[in-house]
C-alpha positions in Angstrom: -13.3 6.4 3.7 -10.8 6.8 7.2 -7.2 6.8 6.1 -5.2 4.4 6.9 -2.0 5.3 9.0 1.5 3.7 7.9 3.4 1.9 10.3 6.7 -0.1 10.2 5.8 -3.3 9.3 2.6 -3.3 7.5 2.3 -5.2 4.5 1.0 -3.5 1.3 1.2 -3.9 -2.9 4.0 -2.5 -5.0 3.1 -1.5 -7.9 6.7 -0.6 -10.2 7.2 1.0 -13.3 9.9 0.3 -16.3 12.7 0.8 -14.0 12.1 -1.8 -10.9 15.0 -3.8 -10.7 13.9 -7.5 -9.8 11.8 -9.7 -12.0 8.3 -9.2 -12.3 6.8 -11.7 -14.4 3.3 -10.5 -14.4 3.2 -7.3 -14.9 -0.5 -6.4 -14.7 -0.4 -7.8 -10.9 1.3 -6.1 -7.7 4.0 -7.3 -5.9 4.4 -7.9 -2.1 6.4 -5.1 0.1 6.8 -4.7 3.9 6.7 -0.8 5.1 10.5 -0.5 6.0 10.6 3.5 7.0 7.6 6.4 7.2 8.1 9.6 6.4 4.3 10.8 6.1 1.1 9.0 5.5 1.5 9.3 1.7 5.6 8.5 2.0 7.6 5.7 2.7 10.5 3.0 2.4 9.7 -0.3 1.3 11.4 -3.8 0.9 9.4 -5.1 -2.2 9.3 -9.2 -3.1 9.6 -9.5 -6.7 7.7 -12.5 -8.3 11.1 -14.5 -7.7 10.8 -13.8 -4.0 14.0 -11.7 -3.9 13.8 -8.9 -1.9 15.1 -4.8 -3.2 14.9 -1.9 -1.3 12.9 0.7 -3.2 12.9 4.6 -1.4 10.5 7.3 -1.5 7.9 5.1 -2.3 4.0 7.1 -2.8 1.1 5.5 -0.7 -1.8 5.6 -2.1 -4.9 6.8 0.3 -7.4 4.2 0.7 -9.8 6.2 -1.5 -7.2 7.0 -4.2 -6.9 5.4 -7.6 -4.3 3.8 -9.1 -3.0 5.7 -12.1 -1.6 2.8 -14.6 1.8 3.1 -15.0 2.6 4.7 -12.1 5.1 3.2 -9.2 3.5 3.4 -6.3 2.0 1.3 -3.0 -2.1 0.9 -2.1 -3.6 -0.6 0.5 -4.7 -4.4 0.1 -8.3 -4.8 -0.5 -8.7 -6.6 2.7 -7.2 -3.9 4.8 -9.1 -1.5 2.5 -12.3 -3.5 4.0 -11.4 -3.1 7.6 -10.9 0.3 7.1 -14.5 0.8 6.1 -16.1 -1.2 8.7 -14.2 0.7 11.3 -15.2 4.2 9.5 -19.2 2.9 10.2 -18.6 1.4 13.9 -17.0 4.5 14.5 -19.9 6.5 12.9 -22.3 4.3 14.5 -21.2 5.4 18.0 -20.9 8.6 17.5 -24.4 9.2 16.7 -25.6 7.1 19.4 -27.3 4.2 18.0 
């Protein structure tokens, strides 16, 4: 599947472990962060929403590829399934072209 590139801005789900400060009432469901800072494609910043709607700043933040699983557990960001989708469709388009159909 094409990667997905990080910018400033775009919306993705936390997933925290034990230590995540907020409140987090469900804990087998993501919460809502914003891309605050990127340091690579699989790096950033993020200002995560706990299920409150408070906000905490959590750093150093792993982004999962579009392809990568989840490991249980683990804290770490993915992709929404939706942008997961557009990813795809623009991996065949693309695809598409370039073979000259």
């Amino acid at each position: 599947m094409a990667s997905i590139e990080p910018t400033v801005g775009r919306v993705v789900l936390f997933w925290p472990d034990q230590n995540f400060p907020g409140a987090h009432h469900d804990t087998g469901k993501p919460l809502a962060a914003i891309v605050a800072h990127v340091f690579d494609p699989t790096l950033v910043n993020l200002t995560v929403f706990d299920s409150s709607g408070y906000s905490f700043a959590q750093g150093n933040v792993t982004l999962l590829a579009a392809d990568q699983a989840r490991e249980p557990g683990r804290r770490c960001a993915e992709w929404m399934p939706y942008q997961k989708g557009q990813a795809a469709k623009t991996e065949q388009l693309e695809k598409k072209i370039a073979g000259g159909a």
